[in-house]
Gaussian input, Z-matrix of N, CA and C with variables (Angstrom, degrees):
# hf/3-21g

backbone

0 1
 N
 C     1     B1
 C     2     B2     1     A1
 N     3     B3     2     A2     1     D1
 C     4     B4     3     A3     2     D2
 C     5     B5     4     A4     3     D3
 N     6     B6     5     A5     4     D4
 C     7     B7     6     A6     5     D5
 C     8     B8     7     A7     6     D6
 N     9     B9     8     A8     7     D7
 C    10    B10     9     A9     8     D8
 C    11    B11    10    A10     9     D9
 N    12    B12    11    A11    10    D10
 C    13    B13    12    A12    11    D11
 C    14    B14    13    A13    12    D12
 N    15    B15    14    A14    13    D13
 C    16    B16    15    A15    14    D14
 C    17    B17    16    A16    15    D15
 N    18    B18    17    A17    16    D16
 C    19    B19    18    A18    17    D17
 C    20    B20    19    A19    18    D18
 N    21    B21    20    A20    19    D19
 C    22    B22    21    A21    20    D20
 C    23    B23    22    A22    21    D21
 N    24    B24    23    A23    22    D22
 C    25    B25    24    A24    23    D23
 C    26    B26    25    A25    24    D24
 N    27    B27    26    A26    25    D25
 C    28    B28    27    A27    26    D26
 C    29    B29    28    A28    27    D27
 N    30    B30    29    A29    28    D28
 C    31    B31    30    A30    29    D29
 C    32    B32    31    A31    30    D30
 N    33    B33    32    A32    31    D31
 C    34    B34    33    A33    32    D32
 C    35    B35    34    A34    33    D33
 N    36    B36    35    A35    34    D34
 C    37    B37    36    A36    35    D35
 C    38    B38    37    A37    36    D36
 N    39    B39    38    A38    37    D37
 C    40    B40    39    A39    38    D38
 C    41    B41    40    A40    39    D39
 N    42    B42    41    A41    40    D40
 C    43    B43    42    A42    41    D41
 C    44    B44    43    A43    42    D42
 N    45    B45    44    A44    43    D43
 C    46    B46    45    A45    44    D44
 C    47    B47    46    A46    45    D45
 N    48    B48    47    A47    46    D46
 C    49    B49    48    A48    47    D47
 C    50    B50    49    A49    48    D48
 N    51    B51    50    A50    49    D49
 C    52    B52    51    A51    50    D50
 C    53    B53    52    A52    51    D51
 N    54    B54    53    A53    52    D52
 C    55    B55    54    A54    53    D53
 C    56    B56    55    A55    54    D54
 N    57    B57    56    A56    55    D55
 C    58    B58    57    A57    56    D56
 C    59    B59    58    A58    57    D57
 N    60    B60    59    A59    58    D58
 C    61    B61    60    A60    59    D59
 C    62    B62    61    A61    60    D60
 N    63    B63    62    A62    61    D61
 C    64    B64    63    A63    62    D62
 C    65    B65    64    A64    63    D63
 N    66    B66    65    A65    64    D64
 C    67    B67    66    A66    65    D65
 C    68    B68    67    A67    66    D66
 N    69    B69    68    A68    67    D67
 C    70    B70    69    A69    68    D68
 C    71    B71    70    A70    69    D69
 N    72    B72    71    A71    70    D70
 C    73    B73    72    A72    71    D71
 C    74    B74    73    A73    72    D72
 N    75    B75    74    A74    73    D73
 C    76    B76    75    A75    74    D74
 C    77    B77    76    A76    75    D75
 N    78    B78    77    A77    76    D76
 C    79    B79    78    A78    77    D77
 C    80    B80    79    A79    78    D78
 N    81    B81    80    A80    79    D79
 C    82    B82    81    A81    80    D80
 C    83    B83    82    A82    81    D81
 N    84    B84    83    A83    82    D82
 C    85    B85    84    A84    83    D83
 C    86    B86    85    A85    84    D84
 N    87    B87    86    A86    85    D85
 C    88    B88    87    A87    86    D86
 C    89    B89    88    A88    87    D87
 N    90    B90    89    A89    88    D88
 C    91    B91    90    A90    89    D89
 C    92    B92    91    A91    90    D90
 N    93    B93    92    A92    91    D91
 C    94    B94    93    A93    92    D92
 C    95    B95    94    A94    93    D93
 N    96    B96    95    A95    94    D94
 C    97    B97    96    A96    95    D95
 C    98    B98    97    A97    96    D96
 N    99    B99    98    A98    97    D97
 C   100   B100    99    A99    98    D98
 C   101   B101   100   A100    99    D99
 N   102   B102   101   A101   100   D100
 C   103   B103   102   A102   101   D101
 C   104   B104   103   A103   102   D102
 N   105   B105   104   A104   103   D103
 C   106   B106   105   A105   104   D104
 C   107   B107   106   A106   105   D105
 N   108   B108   107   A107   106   D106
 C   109   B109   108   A108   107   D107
 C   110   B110   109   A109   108   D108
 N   111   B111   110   A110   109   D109
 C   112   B112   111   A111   110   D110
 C   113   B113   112   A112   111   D111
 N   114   B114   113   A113   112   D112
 C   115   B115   114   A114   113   D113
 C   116   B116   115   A115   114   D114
 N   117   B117   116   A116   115   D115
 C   118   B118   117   A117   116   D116
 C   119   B119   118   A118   117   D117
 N   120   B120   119   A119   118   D118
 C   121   B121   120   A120   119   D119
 C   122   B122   121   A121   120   D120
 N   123   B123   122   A122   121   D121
 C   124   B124   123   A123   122   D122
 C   125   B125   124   A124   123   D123
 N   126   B126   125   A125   124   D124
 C   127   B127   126   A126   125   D125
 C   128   B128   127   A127   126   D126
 N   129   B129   128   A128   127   D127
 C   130   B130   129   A129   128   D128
 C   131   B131   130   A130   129   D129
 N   132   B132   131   A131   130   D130
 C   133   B133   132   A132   131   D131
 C   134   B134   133   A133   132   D132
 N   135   B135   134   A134   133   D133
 C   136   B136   135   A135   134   D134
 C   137   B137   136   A136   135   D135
 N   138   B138   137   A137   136   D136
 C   139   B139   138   A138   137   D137
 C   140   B140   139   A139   138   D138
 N   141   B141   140   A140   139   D139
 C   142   B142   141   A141   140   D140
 C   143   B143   142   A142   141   D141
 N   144   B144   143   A143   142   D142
 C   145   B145   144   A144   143   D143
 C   146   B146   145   A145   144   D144
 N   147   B147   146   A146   145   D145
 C   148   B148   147   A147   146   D146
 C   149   B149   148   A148   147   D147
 N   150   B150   149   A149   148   D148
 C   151   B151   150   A150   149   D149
 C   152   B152   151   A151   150   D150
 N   153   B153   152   A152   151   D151
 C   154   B154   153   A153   152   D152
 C   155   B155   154   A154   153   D153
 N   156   B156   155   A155   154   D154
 C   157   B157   156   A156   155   D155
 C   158   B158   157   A157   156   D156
 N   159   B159   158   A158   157   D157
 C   160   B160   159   A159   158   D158
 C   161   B161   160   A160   159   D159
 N   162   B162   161   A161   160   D160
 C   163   B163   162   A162   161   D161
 C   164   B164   163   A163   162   D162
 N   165   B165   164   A164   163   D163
 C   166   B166   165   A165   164   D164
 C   167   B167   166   A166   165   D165
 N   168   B168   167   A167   166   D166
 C   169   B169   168   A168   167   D167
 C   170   B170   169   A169   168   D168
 N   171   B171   170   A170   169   D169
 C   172   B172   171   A171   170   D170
 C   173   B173   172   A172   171   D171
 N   174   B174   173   A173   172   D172
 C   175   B175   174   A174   173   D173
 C   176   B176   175   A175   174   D174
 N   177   B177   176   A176   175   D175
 C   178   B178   177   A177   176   D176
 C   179   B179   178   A178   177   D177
 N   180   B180   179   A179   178   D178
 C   181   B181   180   A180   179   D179
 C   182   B182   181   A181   180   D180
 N   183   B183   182   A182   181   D181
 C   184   B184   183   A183   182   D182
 C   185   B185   184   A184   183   D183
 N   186   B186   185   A185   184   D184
 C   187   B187   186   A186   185   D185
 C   188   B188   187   A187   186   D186
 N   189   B189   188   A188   187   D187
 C   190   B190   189   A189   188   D188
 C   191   B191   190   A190   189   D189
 N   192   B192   191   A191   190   D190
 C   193   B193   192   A192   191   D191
 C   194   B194   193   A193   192   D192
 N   195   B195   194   A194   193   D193
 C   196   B196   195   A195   194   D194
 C   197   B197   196   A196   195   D195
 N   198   B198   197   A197   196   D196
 C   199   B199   198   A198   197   D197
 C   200   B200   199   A199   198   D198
 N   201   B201   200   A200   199   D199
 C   202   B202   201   A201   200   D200
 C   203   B203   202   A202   201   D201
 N   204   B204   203   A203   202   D202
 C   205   B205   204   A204   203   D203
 C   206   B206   205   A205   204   D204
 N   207   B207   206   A206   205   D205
 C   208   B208   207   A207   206   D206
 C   209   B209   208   A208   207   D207
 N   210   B210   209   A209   208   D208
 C   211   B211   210   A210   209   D209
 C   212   B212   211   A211   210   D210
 N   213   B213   212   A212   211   D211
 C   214   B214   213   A213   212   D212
 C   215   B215   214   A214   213   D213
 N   216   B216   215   A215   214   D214
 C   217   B217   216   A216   215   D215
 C   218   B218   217   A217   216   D216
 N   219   B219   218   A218   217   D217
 C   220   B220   219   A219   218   D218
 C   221   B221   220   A220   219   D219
 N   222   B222   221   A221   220   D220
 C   223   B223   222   A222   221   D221
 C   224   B224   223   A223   222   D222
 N   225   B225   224   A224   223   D223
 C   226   B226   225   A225   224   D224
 C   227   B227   226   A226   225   D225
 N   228   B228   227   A227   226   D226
 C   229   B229   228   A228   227   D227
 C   230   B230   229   A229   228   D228
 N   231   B231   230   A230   229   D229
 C   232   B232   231   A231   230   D230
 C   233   B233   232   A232   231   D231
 N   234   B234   233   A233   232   D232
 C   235   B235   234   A234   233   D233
 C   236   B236   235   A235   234   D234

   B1=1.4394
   B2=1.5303
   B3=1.0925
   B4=1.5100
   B5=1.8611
   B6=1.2631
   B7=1.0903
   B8=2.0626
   B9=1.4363
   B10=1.6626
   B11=1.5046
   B12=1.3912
   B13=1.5423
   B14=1.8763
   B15=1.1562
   B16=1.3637
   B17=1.7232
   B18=1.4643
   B19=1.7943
   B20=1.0257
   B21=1.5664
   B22=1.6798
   B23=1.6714
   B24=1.2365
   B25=1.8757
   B26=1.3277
   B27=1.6523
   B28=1.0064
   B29=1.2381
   B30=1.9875
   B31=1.7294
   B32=1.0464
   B33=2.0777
   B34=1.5970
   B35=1.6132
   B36=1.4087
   B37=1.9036
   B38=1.5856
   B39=1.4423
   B40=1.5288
   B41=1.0800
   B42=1.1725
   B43=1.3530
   B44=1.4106
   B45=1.4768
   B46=1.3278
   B47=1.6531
   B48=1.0446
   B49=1.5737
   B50=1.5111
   B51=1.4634
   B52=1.8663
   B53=1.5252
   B54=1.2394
   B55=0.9047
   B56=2.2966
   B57=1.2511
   B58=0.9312
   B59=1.6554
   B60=1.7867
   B61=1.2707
   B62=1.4935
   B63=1.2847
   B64=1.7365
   B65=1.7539
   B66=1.2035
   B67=0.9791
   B68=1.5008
   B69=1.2466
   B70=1.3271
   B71=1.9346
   B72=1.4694
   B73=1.6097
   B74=1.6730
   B75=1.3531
   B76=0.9565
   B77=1.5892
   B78=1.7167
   B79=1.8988
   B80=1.1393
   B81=1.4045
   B82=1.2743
   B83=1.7562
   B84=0.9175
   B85=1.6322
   B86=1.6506
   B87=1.1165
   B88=1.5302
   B89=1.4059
   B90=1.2116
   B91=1.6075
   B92=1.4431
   B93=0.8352
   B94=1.5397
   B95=1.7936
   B96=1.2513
   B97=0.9472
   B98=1.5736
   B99=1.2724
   B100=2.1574
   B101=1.1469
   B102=1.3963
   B103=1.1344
   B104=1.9315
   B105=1.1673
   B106=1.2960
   B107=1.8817
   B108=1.2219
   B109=1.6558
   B110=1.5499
   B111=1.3075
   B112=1.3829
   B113=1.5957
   B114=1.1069
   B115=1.3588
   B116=2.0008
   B117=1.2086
   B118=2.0444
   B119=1.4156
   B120=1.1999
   B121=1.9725
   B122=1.5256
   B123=1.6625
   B124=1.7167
   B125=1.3190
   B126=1.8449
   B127=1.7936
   B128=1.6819
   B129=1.4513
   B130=1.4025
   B131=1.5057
   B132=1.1222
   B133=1.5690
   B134=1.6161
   B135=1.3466
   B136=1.7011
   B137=2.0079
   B138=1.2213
   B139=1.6447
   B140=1.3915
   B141=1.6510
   B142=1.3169
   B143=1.2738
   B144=1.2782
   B145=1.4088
   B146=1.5421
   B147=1.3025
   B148=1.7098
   B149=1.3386
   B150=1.2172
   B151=1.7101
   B152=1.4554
   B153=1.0771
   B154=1.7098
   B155=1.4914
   B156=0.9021
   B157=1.9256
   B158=1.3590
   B159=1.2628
   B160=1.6773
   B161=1.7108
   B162=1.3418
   B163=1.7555
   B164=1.7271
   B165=1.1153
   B166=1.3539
   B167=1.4690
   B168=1.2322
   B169=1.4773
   B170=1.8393
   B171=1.2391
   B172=1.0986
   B173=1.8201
   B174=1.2672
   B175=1.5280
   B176=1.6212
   B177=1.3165
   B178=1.6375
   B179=1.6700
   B180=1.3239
   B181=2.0977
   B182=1.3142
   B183=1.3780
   B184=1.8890
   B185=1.8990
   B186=1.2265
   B187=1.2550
   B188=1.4538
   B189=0.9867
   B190=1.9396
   B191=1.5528
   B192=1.3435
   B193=1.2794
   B194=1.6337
   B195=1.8287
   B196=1.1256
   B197=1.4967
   B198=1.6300
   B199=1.0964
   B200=1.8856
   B201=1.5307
   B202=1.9932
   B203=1.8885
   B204=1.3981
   B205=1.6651
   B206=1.8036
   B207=1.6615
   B208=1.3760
   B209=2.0045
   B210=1.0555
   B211=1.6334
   B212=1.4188
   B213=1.4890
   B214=1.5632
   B215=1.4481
   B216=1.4733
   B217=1.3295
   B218=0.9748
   B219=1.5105
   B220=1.5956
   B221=1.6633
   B222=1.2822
   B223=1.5034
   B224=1.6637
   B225=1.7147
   B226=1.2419
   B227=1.4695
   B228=1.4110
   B229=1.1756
   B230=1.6168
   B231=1.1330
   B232=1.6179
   B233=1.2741
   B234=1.0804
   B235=1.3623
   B236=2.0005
   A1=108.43
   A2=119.71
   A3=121.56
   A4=108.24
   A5=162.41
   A6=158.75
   A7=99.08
   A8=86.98
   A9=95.00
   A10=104.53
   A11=96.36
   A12=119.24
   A13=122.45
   A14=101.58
   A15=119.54
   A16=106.76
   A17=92.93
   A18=81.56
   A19=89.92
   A20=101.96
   A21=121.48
   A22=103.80
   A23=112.26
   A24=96.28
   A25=102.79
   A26=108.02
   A27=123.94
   A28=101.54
   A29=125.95
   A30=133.36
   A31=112.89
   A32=126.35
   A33=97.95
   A34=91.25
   A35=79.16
   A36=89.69
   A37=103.18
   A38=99.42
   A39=103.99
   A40=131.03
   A41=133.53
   A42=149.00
   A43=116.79
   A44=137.83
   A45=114.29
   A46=120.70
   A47=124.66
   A48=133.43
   A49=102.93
   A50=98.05
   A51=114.71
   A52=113.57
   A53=134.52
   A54=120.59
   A55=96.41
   A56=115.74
   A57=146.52
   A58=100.84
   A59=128.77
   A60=129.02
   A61=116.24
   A62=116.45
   A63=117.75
   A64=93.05
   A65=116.00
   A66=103.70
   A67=127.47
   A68=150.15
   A69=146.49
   A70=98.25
   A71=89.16
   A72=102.60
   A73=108.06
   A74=119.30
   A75=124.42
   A76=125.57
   A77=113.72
   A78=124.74
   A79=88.35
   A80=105.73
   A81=147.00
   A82=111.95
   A83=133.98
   A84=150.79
   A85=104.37
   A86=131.82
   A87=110.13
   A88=105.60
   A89=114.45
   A90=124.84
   A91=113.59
   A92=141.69
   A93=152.51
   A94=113.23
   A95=141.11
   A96=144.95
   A97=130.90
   A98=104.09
   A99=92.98
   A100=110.21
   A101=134.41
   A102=154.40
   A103=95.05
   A104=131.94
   A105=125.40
   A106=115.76
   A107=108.86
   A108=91.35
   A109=101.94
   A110=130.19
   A111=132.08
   A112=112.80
   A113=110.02
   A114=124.85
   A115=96.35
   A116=102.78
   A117=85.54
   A118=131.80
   A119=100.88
   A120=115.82
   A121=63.47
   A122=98.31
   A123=127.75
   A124=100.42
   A125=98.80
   A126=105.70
   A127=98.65
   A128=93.66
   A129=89.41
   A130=96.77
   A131=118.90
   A132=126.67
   A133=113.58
   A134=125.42
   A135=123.22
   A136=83.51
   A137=86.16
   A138=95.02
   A139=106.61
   A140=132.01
   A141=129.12
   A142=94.60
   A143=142.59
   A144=142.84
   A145=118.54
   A146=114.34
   A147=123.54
   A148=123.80
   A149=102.97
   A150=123.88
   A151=98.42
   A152=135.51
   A153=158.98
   A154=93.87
   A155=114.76
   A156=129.48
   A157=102.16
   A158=115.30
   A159=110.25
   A160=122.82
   A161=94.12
   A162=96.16
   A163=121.74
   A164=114.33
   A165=93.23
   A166=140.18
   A167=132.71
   A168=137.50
   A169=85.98
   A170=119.33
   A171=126.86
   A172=104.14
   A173=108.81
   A174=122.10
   A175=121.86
   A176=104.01
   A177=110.48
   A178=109.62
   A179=99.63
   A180=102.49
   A181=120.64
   A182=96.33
   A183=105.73
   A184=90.67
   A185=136.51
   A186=152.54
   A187=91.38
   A188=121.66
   A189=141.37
   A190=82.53
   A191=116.15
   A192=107.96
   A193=140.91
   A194=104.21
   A195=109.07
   A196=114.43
   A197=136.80
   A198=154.64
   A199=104.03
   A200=81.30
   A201=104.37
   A202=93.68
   A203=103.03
   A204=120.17
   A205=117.85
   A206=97.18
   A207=117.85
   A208=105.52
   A209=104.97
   A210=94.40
   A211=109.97
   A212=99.96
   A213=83.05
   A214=123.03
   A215=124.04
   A216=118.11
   A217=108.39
   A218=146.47
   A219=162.46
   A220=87.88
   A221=111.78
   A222=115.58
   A223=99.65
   A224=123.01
   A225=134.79
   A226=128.98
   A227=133.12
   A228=124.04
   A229=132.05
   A230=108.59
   A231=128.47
   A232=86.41
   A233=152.04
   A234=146.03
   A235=97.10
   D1=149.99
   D2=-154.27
   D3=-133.11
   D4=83.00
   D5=-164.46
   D6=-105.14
   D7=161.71
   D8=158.05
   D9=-151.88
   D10=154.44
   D11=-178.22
   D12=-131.07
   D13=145.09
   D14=-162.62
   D15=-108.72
   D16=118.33
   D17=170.22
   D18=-91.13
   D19=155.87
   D20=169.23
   D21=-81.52
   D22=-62.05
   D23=171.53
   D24=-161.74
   D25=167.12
   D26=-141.07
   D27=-145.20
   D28=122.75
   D29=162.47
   D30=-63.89
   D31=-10.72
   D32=-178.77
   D33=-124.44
   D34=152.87
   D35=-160.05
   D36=-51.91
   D37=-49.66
   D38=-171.67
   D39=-76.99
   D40=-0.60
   D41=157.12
   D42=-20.93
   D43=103.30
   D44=176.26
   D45=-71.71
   D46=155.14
   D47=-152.05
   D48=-87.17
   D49=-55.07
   D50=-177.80
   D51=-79.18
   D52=157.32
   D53=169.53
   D54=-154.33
   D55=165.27
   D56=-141.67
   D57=-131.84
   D58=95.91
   D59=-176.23
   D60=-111.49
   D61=124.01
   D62=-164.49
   D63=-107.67
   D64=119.15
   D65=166.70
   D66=-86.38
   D67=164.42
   D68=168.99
   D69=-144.90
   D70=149.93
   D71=173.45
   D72=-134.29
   D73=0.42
   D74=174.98
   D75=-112.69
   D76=69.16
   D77=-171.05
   D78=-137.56
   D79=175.44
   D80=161.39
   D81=-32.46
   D82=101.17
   D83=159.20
   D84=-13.94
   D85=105.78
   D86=163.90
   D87=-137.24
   D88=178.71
   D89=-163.08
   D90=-126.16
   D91=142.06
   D92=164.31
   D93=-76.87
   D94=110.49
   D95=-179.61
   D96=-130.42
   D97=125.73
   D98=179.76
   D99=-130.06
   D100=167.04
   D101=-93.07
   D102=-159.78
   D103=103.72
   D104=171.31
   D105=-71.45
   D106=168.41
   D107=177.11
   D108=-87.20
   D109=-8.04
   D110=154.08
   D111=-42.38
   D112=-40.65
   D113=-175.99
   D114=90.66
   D115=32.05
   D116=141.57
   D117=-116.76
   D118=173.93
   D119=-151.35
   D120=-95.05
   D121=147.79
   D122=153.46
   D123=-151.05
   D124=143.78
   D125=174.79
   D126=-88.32
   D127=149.08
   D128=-174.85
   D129=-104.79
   D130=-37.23
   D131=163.58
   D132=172.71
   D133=-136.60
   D134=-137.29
   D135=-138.81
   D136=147.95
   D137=161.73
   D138=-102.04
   D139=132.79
   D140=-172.02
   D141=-130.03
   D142=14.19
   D143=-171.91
   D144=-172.25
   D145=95.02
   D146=162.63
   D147=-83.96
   D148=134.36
   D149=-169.46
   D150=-116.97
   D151=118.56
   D152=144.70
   D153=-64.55
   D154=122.86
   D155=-177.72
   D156=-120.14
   D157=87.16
   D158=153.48
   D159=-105.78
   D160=162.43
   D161=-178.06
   D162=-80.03
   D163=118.21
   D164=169.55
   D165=-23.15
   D166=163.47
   D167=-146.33
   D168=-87.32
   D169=-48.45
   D170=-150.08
   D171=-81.35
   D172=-17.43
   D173=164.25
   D174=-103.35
   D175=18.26
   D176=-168.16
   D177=-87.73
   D178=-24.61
   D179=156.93
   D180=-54.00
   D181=-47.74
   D182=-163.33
   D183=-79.98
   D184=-22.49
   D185=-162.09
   D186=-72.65
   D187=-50.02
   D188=-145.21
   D189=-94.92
   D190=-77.75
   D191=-171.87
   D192=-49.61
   D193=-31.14
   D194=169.37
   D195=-67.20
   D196=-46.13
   D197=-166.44
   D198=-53.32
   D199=-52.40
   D200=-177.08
   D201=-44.85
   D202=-71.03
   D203=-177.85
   D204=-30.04
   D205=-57.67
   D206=171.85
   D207=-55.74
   D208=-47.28
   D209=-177.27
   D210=-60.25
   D211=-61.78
   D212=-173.26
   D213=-79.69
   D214=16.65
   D215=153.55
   D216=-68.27
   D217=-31.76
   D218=-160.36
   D219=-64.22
   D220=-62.51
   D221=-128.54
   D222=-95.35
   D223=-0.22
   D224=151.12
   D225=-58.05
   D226=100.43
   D227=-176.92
   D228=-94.60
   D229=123.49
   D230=-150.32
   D231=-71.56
   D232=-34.15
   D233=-148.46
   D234=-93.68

């Protein structure tokens, strides 16, 4: 099953706007879980639906470029 979604707006310039939703029902089981300030584990519940989020074709430059940006912010060391 296949959906798409629209951000309404966006703080980083490059952000693509459109995006492209794949659904799948057939992965790996996982759980949703949080953390009390007690510090106990609770399930919060089940994931029953994965979405693969890609950008439209027509935002797949600005896609490349933001990602490119994000790495090498990574690979700068603050220290």
């Amino acid at each position: 099953m296949e959906f798409s979604m629209e951000m309404a707006g966006s703080e980083t310039v490059n952000m693509p706007k459109s995006y492209a939703l794949n659904m799948f029902k057939d992965f790996v089981h996982m759980g949703i879980f949080s953390e009390s300030s007690q510090g106990r584990v609770a399930t919060e519940g089940k994931v029953e639906h994965k979405f693969d989020m890609q950008p439209n074709n027509k935002n797949m430059e600005e896609y490349r470029r933001m990602c490119h940006e994000r790495t090498n912010k990574s690979m700068i060391k603050n220290r």
